[in-house]
C-alpha positions in Angstrom: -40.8 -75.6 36.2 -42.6 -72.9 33.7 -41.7 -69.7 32.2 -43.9 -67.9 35.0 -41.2 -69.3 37.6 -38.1 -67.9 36.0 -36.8 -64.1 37.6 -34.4 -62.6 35.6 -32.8 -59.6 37.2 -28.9 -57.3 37.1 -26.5 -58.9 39.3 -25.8 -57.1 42.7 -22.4 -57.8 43.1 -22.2 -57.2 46.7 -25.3 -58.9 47.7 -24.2 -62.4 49.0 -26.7 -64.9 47.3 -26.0 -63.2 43.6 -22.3 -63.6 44.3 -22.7 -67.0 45.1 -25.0 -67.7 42.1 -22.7 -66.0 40.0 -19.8 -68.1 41.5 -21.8 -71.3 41.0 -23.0 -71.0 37.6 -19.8 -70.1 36.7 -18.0 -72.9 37.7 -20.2 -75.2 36.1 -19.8 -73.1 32.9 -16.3 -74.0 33.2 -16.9 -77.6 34.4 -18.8 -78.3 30.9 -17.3 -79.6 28.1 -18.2 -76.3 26.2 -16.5 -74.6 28.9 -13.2 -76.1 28.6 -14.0 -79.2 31.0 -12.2 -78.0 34.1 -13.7 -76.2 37.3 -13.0 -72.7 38.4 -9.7 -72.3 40.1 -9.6 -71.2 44.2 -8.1 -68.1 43.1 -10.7 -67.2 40.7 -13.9 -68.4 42.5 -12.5 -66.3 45.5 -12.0 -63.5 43.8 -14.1 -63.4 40.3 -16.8 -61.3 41.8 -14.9 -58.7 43.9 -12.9 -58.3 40.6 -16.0 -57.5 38.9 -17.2 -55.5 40.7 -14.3 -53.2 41.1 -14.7 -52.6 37.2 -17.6 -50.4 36.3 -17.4 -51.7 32.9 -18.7 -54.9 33.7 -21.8 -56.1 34.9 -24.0 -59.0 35.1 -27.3 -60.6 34.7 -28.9 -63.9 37.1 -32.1 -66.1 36.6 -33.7 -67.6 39.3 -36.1 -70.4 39.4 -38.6 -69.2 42.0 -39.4 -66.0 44.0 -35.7 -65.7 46.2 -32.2 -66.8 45.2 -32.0 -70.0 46.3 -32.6 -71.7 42.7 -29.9 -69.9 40.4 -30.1 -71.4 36.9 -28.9 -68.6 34.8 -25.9 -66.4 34.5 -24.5 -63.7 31.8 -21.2 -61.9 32.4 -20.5 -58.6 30.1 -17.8 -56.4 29.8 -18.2 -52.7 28.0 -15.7 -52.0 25.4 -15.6 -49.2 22.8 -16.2 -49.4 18.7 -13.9 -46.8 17.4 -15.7 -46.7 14.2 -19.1 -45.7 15.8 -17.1 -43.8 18.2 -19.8 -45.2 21.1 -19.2 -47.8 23.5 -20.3 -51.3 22.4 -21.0 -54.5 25.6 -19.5 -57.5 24.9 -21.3 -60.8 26.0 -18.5 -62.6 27.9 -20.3 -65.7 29.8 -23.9 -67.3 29.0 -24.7 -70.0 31.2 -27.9 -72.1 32.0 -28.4 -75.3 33.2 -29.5 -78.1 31.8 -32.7 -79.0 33.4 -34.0 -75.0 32.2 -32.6 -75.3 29.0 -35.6 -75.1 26.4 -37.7 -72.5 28.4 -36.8 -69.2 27.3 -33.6 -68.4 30.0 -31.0 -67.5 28.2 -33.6 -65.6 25.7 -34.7 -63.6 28.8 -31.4 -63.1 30.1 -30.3 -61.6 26.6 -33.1 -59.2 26.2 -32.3 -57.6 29.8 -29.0 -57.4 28.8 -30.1 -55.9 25.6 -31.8 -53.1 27.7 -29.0 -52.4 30.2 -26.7 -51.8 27.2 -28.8 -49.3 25.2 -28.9 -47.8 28.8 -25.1 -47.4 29.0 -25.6 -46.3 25.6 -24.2 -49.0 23.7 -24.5 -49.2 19.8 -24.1 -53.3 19.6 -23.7 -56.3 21.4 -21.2 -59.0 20.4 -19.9 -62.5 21.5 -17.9 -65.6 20.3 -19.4 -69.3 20.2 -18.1 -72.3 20.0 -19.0 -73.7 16.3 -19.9 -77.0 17.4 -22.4 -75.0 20.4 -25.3 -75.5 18.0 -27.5 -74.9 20.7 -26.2 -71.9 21.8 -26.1 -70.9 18.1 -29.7 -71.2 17.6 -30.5 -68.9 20.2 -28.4 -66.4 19.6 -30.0 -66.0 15.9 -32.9 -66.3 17.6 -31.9 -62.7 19.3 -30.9 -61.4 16.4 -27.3 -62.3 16.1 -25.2 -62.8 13.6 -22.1 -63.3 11.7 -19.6 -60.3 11.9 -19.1 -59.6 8.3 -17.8 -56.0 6.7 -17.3 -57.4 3.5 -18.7 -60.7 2.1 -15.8 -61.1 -0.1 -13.5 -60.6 2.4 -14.9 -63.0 4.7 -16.2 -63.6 8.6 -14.2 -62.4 11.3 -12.2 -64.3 13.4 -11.9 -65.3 17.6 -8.1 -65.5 18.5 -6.4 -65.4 21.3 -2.6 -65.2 22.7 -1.9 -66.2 26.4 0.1 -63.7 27.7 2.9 -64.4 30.8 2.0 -62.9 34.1 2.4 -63.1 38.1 1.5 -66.6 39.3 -1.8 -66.6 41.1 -1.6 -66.3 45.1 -2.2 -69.1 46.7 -4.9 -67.5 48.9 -7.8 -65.9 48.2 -7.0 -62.0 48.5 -10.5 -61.2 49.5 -11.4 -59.6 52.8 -13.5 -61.4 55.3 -16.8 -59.5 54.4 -16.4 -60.5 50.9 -18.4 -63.4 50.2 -16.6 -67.0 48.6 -18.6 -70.1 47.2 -16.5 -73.5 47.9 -17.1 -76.0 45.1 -20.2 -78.2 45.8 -21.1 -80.9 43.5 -21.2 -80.8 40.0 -23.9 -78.5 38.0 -25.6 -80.1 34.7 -24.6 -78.6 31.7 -24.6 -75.1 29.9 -25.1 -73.1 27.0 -23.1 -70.7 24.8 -19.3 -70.2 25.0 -17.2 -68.7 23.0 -15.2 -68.8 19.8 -17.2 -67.4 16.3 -17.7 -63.7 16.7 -21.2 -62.5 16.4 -23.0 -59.4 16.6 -26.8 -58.2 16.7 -28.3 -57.7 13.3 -29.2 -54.5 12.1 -26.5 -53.0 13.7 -24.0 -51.0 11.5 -21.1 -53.1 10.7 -18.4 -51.2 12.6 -15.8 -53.2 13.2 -14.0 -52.3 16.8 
């Protein structure tokens, strides 16, 4: 594999190859370690892409290795949100995936800088994520891309990831999508990725507004 062989490209939700890349790379996102250690559930690998699609704040970003889709090996998932500070909407970088054999070749650097250009397009005024503290490869590229620390005040400290699981309906035990809606069974286990969440981050040299 080389640089020249890796397509990056926006996600078409309803085209069936990128939904099954997206599906794919997603579930070994969640299969690694870094991604919790446990696989996609039926319920969500049925329905993860039809749900994104069906929010037009969200959208996402593939690399292929090769000219068509049959090689996915990169996957970012982003959801818009709003910083009421700036008063502008601000993209959140949920999901960064790639797998191990194209890790080291500029993917997820790729990936980023398109995503980069579809937010100022939405016209975003930052980018943020969370990563995991012990993801020190996932670290190192994003402060390769400019990220950092989400600080207001030094003295006050760096901002925090938390979370609280909140009840809700139990999942169906189908898959509520329709028959021209495209689903990805589990095949055999993906290598590794990169970058998951936990520390927050955002680009540098954007204004430190905080939500």
């Amino acid at each position: 594999m080389s640089q020249d062989t890796i397509r990056v490209c926006q996600a078409d939700y309803s085209k069936e190859t990128h939904a099954a890349a997206l599906v794919t790379l997603l579930d070994a996102y969640a299969l690694d370690p870094m991604g919790g250690g446990q696989g996609l559930s039926v319920f969500a690998k049925s329905n993860v892409v039809a749900s994104l699609a069906a929010r037009p704040q969200a959208f996402s970003v593939l690399a292929f290795d090769g000219e068509d889709d049959s090689r996915p090996v990169g996957l970012v998932n982003c959801i818009e949100g709003f910083s009421t500070f700036a008063c502008r909407p601000l993209v959140n970088v949920h999901d960064l995936a790639v797998l191990a054999t194209h890790r080291g070749h500029g993917v997820g650097q790729r990936m980023l800088a398109l995503v980069e250009a579809l937010s100022i397009a939405r016209g975003a005024c930052k980018l943020t994520l969370e990563v995991l503290s012990g993801n020190t490869g996932a670290m190192a590229l994003y402060a390769r891309c400019g990220f950092e620390a989400y600080v207001l005040d030094p003295a006050m400290g760096q901002a925090r990831f938390m979370q609280k699981p909140l009840a809700c309906d139990p999942l169906p035990a189908k898959s509520t999508l329709t028959p021209s809606q495209p689903t990805v069974d589990r095949t055999e286990a993906h290598d590794a990725v990169v970058g998951q969440p936990a520390e927050h981050l955002r680009v540098r040299g954007q204004p430190p507004s905080s939500y």
